[in-house]
C-alpha positions as CSV (number, residue, x, y, z in Angstrom):
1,X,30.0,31.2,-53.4
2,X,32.7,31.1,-50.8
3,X,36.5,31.2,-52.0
4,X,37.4,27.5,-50.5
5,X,34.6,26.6,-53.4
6,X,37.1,27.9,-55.8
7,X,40.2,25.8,-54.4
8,X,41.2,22.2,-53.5
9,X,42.9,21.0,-50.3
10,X,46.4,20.6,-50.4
11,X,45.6,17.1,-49.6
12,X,44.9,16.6,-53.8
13,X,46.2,13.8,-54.7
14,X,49.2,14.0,-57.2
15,X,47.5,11.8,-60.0
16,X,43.9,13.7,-59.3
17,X,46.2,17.3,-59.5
18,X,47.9,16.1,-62.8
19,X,44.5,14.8,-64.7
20,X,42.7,18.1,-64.2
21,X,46.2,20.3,-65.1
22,X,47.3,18.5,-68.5
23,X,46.4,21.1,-70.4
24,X,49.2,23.3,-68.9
25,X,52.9,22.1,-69.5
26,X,54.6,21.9,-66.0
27,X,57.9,23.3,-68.0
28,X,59.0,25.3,-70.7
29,X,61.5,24.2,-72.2
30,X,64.9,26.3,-73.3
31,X,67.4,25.9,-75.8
32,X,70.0,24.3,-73.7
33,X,67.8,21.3,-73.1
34,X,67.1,22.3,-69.4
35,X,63.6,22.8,-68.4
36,X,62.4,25.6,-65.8
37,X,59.3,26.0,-64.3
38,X,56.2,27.4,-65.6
39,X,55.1,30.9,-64.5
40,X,53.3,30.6,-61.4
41,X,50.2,33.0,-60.3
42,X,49.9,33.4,-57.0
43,X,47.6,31.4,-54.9
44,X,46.4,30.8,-51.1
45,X,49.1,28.9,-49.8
46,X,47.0,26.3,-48.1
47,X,44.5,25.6,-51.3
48,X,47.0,24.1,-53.3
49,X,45.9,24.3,-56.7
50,X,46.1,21.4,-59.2
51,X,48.8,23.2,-61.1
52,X,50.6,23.9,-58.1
53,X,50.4,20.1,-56.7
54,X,51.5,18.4,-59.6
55,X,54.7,20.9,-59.9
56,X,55.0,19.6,-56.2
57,X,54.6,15.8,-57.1
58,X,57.3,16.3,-59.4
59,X,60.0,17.8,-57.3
60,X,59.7,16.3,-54.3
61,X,63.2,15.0,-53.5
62,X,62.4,10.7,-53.0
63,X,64.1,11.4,-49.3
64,X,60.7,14.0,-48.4
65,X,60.0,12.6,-45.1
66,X,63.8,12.5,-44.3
67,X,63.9,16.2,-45.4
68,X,60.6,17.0,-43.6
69,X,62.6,15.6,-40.6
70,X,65.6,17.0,-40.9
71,X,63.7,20.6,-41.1
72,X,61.9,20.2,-38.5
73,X,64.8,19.4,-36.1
74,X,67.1,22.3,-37.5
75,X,63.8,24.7,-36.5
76,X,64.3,23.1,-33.4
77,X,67.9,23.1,-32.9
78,X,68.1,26.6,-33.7
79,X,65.3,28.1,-31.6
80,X,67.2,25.9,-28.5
81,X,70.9,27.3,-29.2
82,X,69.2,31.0,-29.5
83,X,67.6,30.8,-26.7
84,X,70.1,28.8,-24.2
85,X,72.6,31.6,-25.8
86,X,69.8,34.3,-24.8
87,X,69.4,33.2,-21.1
88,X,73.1,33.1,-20.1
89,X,72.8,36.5,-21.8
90,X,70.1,37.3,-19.5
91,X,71.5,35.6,-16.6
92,X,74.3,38.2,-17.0
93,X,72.3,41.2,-17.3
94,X,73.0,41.7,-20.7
95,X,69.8,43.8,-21.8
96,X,70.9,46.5,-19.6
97,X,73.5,47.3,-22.0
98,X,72.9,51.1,-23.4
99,X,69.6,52.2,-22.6
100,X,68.0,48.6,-21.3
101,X,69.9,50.2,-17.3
102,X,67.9,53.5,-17.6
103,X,64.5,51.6,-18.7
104,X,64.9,49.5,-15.7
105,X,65.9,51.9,-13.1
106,X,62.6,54.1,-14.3
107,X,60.4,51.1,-14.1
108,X,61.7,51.0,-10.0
109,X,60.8,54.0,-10.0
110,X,57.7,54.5,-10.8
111,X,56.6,50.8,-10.2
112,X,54.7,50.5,-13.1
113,X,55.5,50.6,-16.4
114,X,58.0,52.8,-18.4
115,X,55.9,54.0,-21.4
116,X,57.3,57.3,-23.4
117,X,57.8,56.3,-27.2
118,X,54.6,56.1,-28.3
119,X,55.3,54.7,-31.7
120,X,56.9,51.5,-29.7
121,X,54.6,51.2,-27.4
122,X,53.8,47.6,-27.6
123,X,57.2,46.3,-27.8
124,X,58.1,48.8,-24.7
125,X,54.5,46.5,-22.9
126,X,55.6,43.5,-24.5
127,X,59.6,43.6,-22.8
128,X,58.7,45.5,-19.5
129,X,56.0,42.9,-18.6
130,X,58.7,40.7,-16.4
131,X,60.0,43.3,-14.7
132,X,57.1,45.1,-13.7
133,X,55.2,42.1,-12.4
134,X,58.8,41.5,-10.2
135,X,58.3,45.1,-9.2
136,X,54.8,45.1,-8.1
137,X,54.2,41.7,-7.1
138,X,57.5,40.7,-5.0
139,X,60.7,41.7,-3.0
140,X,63.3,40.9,-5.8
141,X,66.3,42.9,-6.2
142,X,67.2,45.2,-9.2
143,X,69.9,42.4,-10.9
144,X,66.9,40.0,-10.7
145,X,64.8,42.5,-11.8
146,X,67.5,42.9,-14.5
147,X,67.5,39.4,-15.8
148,X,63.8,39.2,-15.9
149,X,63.9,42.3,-18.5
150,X,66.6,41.1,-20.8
151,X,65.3,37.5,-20.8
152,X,62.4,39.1,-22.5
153,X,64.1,41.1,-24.7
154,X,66.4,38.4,-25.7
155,X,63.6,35.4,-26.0
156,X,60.5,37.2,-27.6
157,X,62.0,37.5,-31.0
158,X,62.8,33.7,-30.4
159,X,59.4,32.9,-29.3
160,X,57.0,34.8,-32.0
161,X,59.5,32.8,-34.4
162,X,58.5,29.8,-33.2
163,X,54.9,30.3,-33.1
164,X,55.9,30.7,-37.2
165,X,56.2,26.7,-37.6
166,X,52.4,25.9,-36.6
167,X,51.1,28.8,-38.6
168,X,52.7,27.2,-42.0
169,X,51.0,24.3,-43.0
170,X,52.6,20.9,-43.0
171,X,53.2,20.4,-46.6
172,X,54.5,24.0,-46.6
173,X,56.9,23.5,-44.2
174,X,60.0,24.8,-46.1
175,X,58.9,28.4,-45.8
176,X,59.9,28.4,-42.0
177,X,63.2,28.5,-43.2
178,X,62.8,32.2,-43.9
179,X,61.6,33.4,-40.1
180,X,64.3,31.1,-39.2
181,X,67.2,32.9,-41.3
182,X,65.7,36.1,-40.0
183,X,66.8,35.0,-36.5
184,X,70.4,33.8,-37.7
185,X,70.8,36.8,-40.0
186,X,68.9,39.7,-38.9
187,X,68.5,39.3,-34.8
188,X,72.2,38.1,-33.9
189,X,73.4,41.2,-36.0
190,X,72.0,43.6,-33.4
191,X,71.1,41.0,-30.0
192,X,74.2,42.5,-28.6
193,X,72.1,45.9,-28.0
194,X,68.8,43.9,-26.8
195,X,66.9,46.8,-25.9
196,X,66.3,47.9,-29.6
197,X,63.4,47.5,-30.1
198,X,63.4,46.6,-34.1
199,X,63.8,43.0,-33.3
200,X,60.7,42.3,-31.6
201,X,59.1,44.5,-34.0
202,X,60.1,42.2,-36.5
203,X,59.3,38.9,-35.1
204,X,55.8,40.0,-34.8
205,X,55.2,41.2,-38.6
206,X,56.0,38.0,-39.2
207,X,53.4,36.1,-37.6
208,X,51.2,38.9,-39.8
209,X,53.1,38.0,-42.8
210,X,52.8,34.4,-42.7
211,X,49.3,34.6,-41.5
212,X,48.1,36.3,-45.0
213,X,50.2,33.6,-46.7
214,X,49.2,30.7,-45.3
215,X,45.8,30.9,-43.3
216,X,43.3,33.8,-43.5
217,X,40.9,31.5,-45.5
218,X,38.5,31.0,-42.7
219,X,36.6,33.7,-40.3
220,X,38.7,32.4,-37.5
221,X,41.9,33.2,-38.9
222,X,40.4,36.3,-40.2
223,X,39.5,37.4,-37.0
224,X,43.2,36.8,-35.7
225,X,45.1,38.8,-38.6
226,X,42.6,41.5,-38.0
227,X,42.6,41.6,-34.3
228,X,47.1,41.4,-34.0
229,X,47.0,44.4,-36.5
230,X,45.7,47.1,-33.6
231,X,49.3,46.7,-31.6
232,X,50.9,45.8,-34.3
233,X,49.8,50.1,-35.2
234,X,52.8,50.9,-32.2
235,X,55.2,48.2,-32.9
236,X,58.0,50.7,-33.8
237,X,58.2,53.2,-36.4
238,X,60.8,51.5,-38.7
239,X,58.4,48.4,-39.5
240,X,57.0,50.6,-42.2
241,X,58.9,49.2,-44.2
242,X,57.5,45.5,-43.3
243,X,53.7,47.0,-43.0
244,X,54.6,47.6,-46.9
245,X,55.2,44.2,-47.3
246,X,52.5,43.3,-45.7
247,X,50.2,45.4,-48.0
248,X,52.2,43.8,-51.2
249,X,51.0,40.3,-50.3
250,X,47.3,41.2,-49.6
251,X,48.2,43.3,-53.4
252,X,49.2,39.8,-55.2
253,X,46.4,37.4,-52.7
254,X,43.8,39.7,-54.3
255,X,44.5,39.6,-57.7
256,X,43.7,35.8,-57.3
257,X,41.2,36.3,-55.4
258,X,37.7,34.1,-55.7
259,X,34.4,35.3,-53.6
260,X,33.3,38.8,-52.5
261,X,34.4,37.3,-49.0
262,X,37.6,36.7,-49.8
263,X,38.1,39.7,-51.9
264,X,36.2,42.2,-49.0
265,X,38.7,40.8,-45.9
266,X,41.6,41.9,-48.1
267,X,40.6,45.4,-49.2
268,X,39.7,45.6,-45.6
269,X,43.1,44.3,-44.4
270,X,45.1,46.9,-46.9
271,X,42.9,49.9,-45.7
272,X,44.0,48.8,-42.4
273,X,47.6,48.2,-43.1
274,X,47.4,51.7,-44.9
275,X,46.6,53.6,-41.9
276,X,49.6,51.9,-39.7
277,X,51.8,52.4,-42.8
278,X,51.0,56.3,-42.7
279,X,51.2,56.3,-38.4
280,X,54.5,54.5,-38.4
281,X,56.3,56.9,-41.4
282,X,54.6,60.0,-39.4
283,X,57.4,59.2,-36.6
284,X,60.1,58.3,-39.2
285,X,59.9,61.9,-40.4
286,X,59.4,63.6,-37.4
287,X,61.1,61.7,-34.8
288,X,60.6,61.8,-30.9
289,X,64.3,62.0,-30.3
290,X,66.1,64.5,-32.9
291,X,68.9,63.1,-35.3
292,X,68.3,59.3,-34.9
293,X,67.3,59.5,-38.6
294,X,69.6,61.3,-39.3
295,X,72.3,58.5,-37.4
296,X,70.4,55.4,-39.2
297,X,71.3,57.5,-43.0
298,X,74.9,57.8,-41.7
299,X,75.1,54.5,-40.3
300,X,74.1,52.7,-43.5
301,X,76.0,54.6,-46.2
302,X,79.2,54.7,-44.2
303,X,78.4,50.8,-43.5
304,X,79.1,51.7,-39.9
305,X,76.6,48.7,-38.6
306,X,79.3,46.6,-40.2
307,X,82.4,48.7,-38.9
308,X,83.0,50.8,-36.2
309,X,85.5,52.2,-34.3
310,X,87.9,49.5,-35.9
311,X,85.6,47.0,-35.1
312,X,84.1,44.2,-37.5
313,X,80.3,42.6,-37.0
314,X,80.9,39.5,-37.5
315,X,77.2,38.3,-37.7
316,X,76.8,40.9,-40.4
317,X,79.2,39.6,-42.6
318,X,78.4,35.7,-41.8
319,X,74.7,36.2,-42.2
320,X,75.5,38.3,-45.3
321,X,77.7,35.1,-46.2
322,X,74.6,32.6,-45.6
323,X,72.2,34.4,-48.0
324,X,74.9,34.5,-50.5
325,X,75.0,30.2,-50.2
326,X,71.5,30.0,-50.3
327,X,71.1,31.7,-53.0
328,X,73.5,30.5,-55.0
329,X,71.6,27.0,-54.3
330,X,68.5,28.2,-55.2
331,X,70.3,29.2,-58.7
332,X,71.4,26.1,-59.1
333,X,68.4,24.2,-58.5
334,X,66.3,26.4,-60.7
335,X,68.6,26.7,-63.6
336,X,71.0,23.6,-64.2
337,X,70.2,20.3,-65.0
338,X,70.4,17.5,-61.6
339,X,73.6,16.9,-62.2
340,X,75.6,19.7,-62.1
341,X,72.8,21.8,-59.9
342,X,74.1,19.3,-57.3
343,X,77.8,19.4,-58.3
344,X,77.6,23.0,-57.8
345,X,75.5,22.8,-54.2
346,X,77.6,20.4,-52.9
347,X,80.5,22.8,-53.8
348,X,78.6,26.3,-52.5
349,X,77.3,24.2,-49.3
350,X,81.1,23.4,-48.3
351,X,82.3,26.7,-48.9
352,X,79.9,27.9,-46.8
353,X,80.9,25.2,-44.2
354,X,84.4,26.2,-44.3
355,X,83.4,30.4,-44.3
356,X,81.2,29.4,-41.0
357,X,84.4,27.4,-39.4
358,X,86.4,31.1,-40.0
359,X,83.9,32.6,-38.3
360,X,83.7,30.5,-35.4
361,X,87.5,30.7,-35.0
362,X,87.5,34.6,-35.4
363,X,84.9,35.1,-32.5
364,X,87.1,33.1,-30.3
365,X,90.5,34.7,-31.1
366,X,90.2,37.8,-32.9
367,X,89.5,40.5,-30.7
368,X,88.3,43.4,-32.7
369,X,85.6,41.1,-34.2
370,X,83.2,42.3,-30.9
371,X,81.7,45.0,-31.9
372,X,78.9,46.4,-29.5
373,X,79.1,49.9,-31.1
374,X,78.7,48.3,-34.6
375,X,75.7,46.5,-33.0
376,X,74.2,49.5,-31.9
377,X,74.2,51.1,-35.4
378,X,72.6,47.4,-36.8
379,X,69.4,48.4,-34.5
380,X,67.7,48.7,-37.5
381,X,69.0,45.3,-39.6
382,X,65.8,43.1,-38.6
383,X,63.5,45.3,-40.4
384,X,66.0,45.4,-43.5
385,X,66.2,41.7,-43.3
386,X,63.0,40.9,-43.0
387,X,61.8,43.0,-45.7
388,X,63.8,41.2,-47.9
389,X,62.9,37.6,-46.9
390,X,59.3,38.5,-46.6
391,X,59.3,39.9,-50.5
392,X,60.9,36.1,-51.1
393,X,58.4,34.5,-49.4
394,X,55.6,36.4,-51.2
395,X,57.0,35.7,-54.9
396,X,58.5,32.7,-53.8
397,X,55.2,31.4,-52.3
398,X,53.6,29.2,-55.0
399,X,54.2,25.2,-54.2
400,X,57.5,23.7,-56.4
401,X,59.8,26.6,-55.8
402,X,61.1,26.8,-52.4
403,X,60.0,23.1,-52.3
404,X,62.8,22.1,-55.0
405,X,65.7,23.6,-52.7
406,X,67.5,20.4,-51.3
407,X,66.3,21.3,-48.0
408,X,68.5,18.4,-45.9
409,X,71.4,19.5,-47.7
410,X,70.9,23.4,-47.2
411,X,69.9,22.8,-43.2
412,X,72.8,20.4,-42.4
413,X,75.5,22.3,-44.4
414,X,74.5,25.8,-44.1
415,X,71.5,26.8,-41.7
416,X,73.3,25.1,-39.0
417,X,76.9,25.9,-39.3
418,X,75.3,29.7,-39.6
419,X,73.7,29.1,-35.9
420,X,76.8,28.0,-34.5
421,X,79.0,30.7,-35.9
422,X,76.2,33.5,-34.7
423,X,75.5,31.6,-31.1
424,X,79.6,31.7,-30.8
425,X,79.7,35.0,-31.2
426,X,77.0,36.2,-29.1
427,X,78.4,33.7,-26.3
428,X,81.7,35.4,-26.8
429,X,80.0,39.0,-26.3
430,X,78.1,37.9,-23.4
431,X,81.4,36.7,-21.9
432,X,82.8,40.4,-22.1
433,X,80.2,41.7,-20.8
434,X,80.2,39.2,-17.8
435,X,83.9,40.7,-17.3
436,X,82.5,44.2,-17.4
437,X,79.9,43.8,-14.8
438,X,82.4,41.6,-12.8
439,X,84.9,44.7,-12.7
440,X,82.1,47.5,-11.9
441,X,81.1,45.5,-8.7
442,X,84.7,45.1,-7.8
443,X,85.4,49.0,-8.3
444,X,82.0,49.6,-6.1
445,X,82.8,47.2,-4.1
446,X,86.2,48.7,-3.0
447,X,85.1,52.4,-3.3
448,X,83.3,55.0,-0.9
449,X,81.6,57.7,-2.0
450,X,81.3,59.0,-5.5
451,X,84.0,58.2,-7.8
452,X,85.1,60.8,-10.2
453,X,84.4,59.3,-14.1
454,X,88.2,59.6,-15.1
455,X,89.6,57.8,-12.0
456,X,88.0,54.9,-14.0
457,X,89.3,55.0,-17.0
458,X,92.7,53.7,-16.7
459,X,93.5,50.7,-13.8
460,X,96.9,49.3,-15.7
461,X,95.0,46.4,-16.7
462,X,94.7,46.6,-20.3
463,X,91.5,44.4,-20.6
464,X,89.9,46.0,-17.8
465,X,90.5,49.3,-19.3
466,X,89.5,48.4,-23.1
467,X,86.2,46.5,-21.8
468,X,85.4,50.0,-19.5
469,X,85.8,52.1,-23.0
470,X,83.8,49.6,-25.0
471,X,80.8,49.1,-22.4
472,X,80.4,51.7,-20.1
473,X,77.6,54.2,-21.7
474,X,78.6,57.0,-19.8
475,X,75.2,58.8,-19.3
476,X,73.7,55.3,-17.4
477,X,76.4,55.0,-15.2
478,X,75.5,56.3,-11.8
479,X,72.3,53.6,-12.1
480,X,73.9,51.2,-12.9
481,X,76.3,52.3,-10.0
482,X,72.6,51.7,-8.2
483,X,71.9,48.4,-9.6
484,X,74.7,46.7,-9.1
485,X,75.2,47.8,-5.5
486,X,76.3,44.4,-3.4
487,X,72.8,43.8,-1.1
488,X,71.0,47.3,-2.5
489,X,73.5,49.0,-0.3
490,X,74.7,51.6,-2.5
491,X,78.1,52.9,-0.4
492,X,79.7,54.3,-3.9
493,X,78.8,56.3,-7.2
494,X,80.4,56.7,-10.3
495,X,80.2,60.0,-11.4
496,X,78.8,61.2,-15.3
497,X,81.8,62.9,-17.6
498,X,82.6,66.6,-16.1
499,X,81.0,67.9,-19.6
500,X,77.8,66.1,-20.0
501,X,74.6,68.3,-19.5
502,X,72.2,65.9,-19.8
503,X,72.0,64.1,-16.2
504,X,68.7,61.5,-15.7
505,X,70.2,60.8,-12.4
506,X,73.3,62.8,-10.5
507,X,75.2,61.7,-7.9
508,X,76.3,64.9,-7.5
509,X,72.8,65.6,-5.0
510,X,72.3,62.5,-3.3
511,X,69.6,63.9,-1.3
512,X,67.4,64.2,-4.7
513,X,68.3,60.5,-5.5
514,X,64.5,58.8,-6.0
515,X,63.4,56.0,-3.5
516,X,63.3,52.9,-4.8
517,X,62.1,50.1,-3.0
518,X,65.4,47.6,-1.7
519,X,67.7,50.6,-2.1
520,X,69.7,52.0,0.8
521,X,71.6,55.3,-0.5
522,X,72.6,56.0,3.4
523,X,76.5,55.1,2.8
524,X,76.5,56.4,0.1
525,X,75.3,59.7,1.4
526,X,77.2,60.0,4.3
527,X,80.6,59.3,2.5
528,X,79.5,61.6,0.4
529,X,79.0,64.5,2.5
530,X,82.3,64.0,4.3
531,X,84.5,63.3,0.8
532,X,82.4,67.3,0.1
533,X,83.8,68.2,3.3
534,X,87.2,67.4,2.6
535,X,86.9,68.8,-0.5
536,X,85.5,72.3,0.8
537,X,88.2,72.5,3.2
């Protein structure tokens, strides 16, 4: 006998769902004359149980549809502001911030794809997709080239998200507040540095996640789970913590379990979540690039992703902030009776309204709250977030518990004063780097030859100058010198630091600068030769 033998629909109707459950109390009741819910085992998520519908028939708030709504449109209105906020980004070039400008210089190069982390392969496939179809397939320049690739790095965690809303069933809805939070709280603390790769990473475990959750009943969704799990194997190397997660919830799922079937695609699914769970901590302990572990350690017990360089991440703190309100909420709900659970929601809701307002302000006139460095060490936050919202939604799973959160109250008063506070300070970023890029055409613009790297550093224009120190990664320089060349006419070169041994690309030997296709170095080359001249004599 099949396991959908062993289960109803979720369709059950509430009186049907109570009849066949009276024989187990809905609550327990406690000496304060409160009542809490029952224990709940787990269950498939779209086989609502008897037990489970009735706890749902009673704590539906009498507004549903209106919540259903309002739920629905906050998904909406969040997916929109990231991603309007993630193509100005990429109109600006933003992805080629750190190592997104030597990624797209090497994919001009070779024309093809720029595959050499082999633990991140598929997110490397997933991003450079754009810009090597550009590459092969038309005469675009490298800046168009540019916001092709940081488009995709910027959007794909947005758009695996969103593919979240149709994979939860439609009384279920309420758990797509959880991919959704990841965006606000996990993403925007790191989108600053798009080309990490954890944030893509994430986004797709949780397609995984919620597909063990809420489908995987049936052969075709099965078939899907097992199939995304081969690239999910190269994702990136810190989603072991997430393929963990993953393993936990097929772990609870089987000991539910009804049917050989059911019971078979699940050891099958751990033994394959095993194997990528051993591949991906391989590269955590020996790493393609020496000391990043050893920077992630430093970075999380020094709090650096939060602060560095005298620098504050704002999104950390807000998201940090949002979680703190939500559950507080949750608390409240669970715990108190009606009316003082909603006294003290409506009180942790404004709070949180007023904390979001602060932050809003603070991105607009509090300089040191841009952070890109702090960004940089908050690569890894996704995976930490998510691992943390996927454990909720795995123990908070069973139908009546997420489902007795006032969900119109918790989108209108905290999910979305959370996206405007994050979109406002990713705008704000995306601003200062639009002034960044702005100045390095003017200094190309206006130069000849190569450019020594500390004639740059000081122009008497204190913004100019801060905005240099805070963006320019000094090892990608000459290519982005390349990139941003007015026409593909490169007639100037900034130059790498006088002590920096490790050179991808020096202007030092412009006759060993590679061809790239729409690139004319011959300015550049001849300015050079006479500035050497000058220089010999």
């Amino acid at each position: 006998m099949s396991g959908a033998d062993h289960t109803r629909d979720w369709r059950t109707s509430a009186s049907d769902a109570a009849t066949r459950s009276s024989a187990v109390p809905a609550t327990l009741p406690q000496a304060q004359g409160t009542a809490v819910p029952a224990p709940l085992a787990f269950a498939p998520h779209d086989a609502m149980q008897p037990r489970q519908a009735q706890h749902q028939a009673r704590y539906q708030a009498p507004s549903e549809r209106a919540a259903a709504r309002d739920l629905a449109w906050t998904f909406a209105f969040v997916l929109a502001a990231l991603a309007i906020s993630g193509l100005y980004a990429a109109i600006e070039c933003r992805g080629l911030y750190q190592d997104g400008a030597y990624y797209l210089y090497r994919i001009a190069e070779h024309e093809s794809f720029y595959l050499v982390d082999p633990a991140r392969t598929t997110v490397q496939a997933m991003r450079q997709a754009p810009a090597v179809l550009l590459t092969k397939f038309g005469s675009f320049s490298l800046v168009e080239r540019a916001q092709a690739f940081s488009l995709a790095m910027l959007l794909m965690p947005v758009l695996l998200c969103a593919a979240c809303w149709f994979i939860v069933p439609a009384g279920r809805k309420a758990a797509a507040l959880l991919p959704m939070l990841f965006l606000l709280i996990g993403f925007t603390a790191t989108s600053f540095n798009a080309v990490g790769e954890a944030a893509i990473a994430a986004s797709y475990f949780w397609l995984l996640l919620l597909l063990l959750l809420f489908r995987t009943r049936h052969i075709a969704s099965k078939a899907l789970f097992l199939l995304l799990c081969v690239p999910a194997t190269y994702l990136h190397e810190g989603t072991f913590l997430l393929t963990l997660m993953c393993f936990l919830a097929c772990v609870v799922r089987l000991r539910s379990a009804a049917g050989w079937q059911e019971q078979a695609f699940l050891i099958l699914a751990m033994g394959i979540l095993l194997h990528i769970f051993i591949y991906q901590l391989g590269w955590v302990i020996e790493p393609r690039i020496p000391g990043g572990r050893e920077t992630e350690f430093r970075a999380l017990y020094k709090l650096q992703f939060l602060l560095a360089d005298g620098r504050l991440n704002l999104q950390v703190v807000t998201g940090a902030l949002a979680v703190a309100a939500l559950g507080g909420i949750a608390v409240a709900q669970l715990k108190l009776p009606a009316d003082r659970a909603m006294r003290h929601t409506r009180a942790i809701a404004a709070s949180f309204v007023a904390a979001a307002s602060v932050a809003v302000a603070a991105a607009l006139f509090i300089e040191p709250t841009f952070a890109p460095r702090a960004q940089i060490l908050a690569r890894y936050h996704p995976v930490y977030v998510s691992t943390l919202l996927g454990v909720a939604a795995i123990f908070l799973g069973p139908p009546g518990i997420l489902e007795r959160l006032p969900l119109r109250l918790c989108c209108l008063l905290v999910i979305v004063p959370l996206c405007f506070a994050q979109v406002t300070g990713d705008v704000v970023a995306t601003s200062r780097w639009h002034d960044f890029i702005v100045d390095l055409q003017s200094r190309l613009a206006t130069s000849r030859g190569l450019l020594s790297w500390e004639s740059t550093m000081t122009t008497g224009d204190p913004h100019r100058d801060l905005n240099w120190r805070l963006l320019n990664a000094d090892w990608v320089v000459p290519m982005m010198s390349i990139i941003f060349a007015e026409g593909g006419v490169v007639k100037a070169m900034i130059d790498l630091p006088p002590d920096m041994t490790f050179r991808p690309l020096d202007p030092e030997k412009p006759d060993e600068l590679p061809s790239l296709r729409g690139i004319d170095y011959g300015p550049y080359r001849r300015d050079f030769a006479a500035q050497d001249g000058r220089d010999a004599f």
